[in-house]
C-alpha positions in Angstrom: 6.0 17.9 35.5 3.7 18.5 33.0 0.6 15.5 32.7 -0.5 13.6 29.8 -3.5 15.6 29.1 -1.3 19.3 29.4 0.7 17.7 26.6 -2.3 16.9 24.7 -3.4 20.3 25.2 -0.6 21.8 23.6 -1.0 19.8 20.1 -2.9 20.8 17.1 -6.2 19.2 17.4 -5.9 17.4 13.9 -2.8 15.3 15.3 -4.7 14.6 18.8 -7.6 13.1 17.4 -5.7 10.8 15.3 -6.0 6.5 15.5 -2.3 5.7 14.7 -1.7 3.5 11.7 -2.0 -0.3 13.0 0.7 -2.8 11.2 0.5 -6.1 11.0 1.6 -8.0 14.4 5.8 -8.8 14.0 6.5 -12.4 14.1 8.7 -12.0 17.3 6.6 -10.0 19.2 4.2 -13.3 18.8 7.0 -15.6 19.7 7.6 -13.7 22.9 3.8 -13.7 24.0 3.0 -16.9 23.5 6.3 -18.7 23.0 5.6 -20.5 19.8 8.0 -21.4 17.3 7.7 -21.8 13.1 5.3 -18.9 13.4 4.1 -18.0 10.1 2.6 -14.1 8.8 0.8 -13.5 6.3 -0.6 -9.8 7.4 1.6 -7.3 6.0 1.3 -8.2 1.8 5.2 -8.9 1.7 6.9 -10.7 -1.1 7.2 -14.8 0.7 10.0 -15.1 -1.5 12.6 -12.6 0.3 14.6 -10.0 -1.0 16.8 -11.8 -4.6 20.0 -13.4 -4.8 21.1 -9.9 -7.1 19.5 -7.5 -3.7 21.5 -9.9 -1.7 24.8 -9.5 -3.3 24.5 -5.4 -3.5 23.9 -4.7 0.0 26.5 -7.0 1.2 29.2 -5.3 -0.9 27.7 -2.0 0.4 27.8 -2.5 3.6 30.5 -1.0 4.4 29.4 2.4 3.3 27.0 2.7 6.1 29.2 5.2 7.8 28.3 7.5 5.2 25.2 9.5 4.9 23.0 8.3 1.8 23.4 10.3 -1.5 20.0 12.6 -0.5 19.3 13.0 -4.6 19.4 9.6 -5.0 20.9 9.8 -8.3 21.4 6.4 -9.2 18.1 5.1 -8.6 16.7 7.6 -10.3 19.0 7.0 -13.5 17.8 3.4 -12.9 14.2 4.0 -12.6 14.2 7.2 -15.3 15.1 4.0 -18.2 13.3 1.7 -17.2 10.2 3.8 -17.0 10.8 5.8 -19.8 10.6 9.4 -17.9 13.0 12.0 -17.0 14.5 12.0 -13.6 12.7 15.2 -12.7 9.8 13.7 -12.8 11.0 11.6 -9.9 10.6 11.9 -6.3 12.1 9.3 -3.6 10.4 8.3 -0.2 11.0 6.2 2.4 8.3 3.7 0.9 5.2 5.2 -1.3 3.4 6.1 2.2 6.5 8.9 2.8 5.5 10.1 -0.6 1.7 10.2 0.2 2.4 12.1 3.8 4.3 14.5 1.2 1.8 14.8 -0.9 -0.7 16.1 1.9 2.2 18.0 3.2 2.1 20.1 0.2 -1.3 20.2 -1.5 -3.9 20.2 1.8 -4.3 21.9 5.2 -7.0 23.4 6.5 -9.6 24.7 4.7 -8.7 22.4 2.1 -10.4 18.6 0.8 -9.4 15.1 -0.1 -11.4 13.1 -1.6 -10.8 9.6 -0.9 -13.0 6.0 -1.2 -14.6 4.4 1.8 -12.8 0.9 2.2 -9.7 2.7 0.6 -6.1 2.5 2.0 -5.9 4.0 5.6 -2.9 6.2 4.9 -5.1 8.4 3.3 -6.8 9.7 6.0 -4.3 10.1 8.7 -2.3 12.4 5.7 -5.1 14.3 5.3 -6.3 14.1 9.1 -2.5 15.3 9.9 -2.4 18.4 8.4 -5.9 19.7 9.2 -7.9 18.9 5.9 -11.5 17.8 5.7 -11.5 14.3 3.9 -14.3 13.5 1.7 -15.5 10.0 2.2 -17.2 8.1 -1.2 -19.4 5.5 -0.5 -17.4 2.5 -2.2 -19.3 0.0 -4.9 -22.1 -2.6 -3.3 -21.0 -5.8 -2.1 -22.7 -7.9 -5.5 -20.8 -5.4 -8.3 -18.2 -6.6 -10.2 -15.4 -4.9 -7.8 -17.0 -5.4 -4.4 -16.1 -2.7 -2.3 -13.9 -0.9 -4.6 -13.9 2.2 -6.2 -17.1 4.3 -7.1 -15.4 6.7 -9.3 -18.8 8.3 -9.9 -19.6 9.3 -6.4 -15.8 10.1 -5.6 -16.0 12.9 -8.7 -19.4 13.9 -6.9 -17.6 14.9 -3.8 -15.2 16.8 -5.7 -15.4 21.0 -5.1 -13.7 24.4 -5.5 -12.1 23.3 -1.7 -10.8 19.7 -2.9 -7.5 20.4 -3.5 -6.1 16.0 -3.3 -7.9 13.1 -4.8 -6.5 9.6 -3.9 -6.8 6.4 -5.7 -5.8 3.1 -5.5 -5.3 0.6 -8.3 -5.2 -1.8 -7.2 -6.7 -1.1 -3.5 -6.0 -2.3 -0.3 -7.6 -3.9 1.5 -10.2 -4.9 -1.1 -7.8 -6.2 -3.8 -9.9 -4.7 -6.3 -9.0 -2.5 -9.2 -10.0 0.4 -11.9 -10.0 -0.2 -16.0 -8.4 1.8 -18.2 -11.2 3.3 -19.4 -13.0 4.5 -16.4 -9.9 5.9 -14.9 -9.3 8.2 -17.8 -12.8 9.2 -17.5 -12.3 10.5 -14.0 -9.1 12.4 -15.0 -10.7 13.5 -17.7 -13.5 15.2 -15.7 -11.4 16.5 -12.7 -10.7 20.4 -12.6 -7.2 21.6 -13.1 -7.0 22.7 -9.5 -7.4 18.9 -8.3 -3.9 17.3 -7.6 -5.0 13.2 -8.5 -2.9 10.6 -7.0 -2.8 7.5 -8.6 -1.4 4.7 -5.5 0.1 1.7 -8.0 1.9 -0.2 -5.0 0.8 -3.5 -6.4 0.7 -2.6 -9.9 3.4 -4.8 -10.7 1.1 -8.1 -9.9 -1.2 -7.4 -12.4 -1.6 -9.0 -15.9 -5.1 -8.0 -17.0 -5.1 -6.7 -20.1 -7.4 -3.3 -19.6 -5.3 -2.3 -16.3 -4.2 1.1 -17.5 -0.6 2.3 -18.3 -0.8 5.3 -16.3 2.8 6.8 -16.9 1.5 7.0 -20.7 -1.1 9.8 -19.3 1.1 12.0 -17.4 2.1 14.2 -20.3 -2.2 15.0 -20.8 -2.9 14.8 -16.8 -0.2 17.3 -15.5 -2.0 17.3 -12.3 -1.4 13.3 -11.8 1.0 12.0 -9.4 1.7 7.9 -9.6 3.0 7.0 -6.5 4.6 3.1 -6.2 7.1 0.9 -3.9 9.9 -1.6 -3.7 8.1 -3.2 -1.1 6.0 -5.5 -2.4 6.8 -7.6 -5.4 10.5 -6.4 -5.3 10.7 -7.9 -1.8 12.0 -4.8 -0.4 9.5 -4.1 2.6 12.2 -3.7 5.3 14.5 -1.7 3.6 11.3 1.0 2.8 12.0 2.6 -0.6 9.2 4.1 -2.5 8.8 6.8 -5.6 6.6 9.2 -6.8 6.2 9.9 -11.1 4.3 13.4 -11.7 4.9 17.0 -13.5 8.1 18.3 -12.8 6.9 21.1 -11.1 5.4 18.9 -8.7 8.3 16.7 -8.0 10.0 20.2 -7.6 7.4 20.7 -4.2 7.3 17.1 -3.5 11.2 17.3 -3.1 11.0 21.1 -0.9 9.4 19.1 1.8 11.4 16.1 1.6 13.5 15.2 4.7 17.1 14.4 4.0 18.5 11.5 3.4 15.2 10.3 3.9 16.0 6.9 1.8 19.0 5.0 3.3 22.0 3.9 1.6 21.1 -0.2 1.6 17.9 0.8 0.4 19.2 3.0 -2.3 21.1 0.3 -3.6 18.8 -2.7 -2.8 16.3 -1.1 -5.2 18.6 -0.4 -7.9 19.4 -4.2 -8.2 16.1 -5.4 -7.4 14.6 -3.3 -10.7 17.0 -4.6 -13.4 16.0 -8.4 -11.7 13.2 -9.3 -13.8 13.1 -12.9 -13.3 12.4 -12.2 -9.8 9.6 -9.8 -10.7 8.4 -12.9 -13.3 8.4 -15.7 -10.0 6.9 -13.3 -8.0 4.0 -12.7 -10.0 3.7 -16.7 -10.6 3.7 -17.6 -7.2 1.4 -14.8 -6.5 -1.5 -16.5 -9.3 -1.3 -19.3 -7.9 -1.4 -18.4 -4.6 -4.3 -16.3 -4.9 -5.9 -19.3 -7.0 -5.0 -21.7 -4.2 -6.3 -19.1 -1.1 -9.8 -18.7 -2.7 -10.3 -22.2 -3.8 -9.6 -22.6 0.0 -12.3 -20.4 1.3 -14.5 -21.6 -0.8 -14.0 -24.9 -0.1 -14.8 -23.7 3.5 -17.5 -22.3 2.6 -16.8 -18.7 3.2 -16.8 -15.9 0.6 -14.8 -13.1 -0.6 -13.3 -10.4 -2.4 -11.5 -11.6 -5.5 -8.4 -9.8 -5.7 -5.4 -8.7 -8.1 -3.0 -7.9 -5.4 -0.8 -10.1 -3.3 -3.5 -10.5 -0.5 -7.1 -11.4 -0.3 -9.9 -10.2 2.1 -12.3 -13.5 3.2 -15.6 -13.2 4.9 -15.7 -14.8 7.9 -19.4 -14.4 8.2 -19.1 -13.1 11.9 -16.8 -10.8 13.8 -13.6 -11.6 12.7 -11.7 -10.9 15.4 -12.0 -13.9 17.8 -11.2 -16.0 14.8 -7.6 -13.5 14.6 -6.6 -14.5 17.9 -7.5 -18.2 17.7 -5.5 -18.3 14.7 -2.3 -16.5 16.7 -2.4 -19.5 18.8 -1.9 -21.7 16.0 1.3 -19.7 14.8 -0.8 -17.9 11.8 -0.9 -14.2 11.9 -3.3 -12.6 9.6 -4.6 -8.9 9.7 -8.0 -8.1 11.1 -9.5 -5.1 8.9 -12.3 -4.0 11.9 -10.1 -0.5 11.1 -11.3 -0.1 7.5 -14.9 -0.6 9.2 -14.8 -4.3 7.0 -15.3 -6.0 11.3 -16.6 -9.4 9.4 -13.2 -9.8 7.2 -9.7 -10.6 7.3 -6.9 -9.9 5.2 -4.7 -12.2 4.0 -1.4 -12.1 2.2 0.0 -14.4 -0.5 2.6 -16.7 1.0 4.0 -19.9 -0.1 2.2 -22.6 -1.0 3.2 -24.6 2.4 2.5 -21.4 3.9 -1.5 -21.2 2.3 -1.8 -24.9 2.8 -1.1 -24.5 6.7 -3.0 -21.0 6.8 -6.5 -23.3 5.3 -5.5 -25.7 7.9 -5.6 -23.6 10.8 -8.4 -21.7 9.6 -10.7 -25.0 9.4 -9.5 -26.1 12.7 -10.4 -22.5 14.4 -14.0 -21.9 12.7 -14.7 -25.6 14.0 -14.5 -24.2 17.8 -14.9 -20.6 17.1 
């Protein structure tokens, strides 16, 4: 029988050397290793408030489809999603969550010989897509610690690293882990100055959280960028995380490859329907994005009051400084029932990440967090 290394031997190098992508740590695998109860997460930047009452009621009376292979096209969602955003459904392109979209993405625009250009600090996803399929990744040095976006986006030194081989630019607004975000302005500057050859993806999964007034309204561009792709999710403020549905908005032509690769059926049929009701539920959406302000509000006049600093965020999370390795602070704080992510991984060692919950939730997350630094 063949051993593990013969096996390794016989992949493509680009897969071998790969880290695999780390989620946050599931409540019951915490349950069963250190038998606690009540345990609460905030590490994975889902919606505290569950799926709605109108997601609720339309996969119960679907249930009973489940049998059934999913429609593969989609239709309906893309009927849905095609009014309310004001585009045709050719322009659409369905994934299971936006990170299926982004592994399609690199699927069809990047292997070897080609670049992506990506930020340090950026969204992880990006590099094992580009790492899978054999491309060189281009890594921007992100903003200094004391701009106005710490750690975020240097659009300047990403359009620096951009070539006749850079085939995929990636870009998060708002970014995870960092919770920062681009203006109007200075995004349309970088489209404006990237060759035609450069396929620019535009990550909004949190879009929906933000109310500042010079976030830009990307979909408005596509018609002048046809080499822009806007990828976004159900599973953050439409509470939709398990059921993974995500969506890409770009050319036709590009949806057209996007959907050549696509696996079948590769949304499921509770998903499918899940996000259909959970788009025209715009109370939710409005609650969400409350409870999210105030969360964040109530999180970093927490830290503070700790004395620890941080990344001020438009997301539903928020990075904090420990001021020391963060990871023995993790782990005390799994004892206490909190889970949080560690971000070591995004070479940010000194921070942790930490989603929006409710405001019991925060209050006991603060809590734990005092008790732990005080022994830590």
């Amino acid at each position: 029988m063949p051993n593990k290394n013969s096996f390794k031997q016989l992949a493509i190098p680009a897969v071998t050397s790969l880290s695999p992508y780390q989620p946050g740590k599931p409540i019951d695998e915490l349950e069963r290793e250190l038998g606690l109860q009540n345990i609460i997460k905030l590490a994975s930047n889902e919606n505290p408030l569950g799926p709605s009452t109108k997601v609720q009621e339309a996969v119960n009376a679907a249930i009973e489809e489940t049998a059934l292979y999913p429609d593969g096209n989609g239709f309906h969602l893309k009927q849905a999603l095609s009014e309310k955003l004001g585009v045709s459904t050719e322009t659409i392109t369905l994934g299971n969550g936006s990170n299926d979209v982004l592994d399609l993405v690199a699927r069809v625009f990047l292997n070897a010989g080609r670049e992506a250009v990506y930020s340090e600090y950026a969204f992880i996803v990006y590099s094992i897509a580009t790492q899978s399929v054999g491309a060189t990744a281009r890594v921007a040095t992100a903003l200094s610690q004391d701009s106005e976006q710490p750690y975020g986006h240097d659009l300047a030194a990403m359009a620096a690293l951009v070539n006749e081989k850079t085939s995929v630019v990636f870009i998060a607004n708002p970014n995870n882990p960092t919770g920062t975000w681009l203006k109007k302005d200075q995004l349309k500057a970088f489209l404006d100055g990237m060759p035609k050859h450069v396929i620019v993806v535009l990550d909004e999964a949190y879009g929906e959280y933000i109310t500042e007034s010079d976030y830009p309204n990307a979909l408005a561009w596509l018609a002048s960028y046809p080499n822009l792709i806007i990828t976004r999710t159900f599973s953050k403020a439409y509470g939709l995380a398990g059921l993974r549905v995500g969506y890409s908005i770009s050319h036709p032509d590009i949806a057209d490859l996007l959907n050549r690769v696509r696996m079948p059926f590769n949304v499921n049929s509770l998903g499918l329907v899940a996000a259909h009701a959970a788009l025209s539920d715009e109370a939710y959406i409005a609650e969400s994005c409350r409870l999210n302000k105030q969360g964040l509000q109530q999180l970093s006049a927490g830290f503070e009051a700790l004395g620890l600093s941080y990344i001020p965020s438009v997301g539903n999370f928020i990075s904090v400084d420990m001021g020391q390795e963060a990871m023995p602070i993790y782990d005390a704080l799994l004892h206490e029932g909190i889970i949080v992510r560690p971000i070591a991984g995004y070479n940010m060692p000194n921070f942790l990440r930490v989603s929006v919950g409710l405001a019991d939730q925060n209050t006991a997350l603060l809590v734990a967090l005092k008790k732990v630094m005080e022994r830590v």
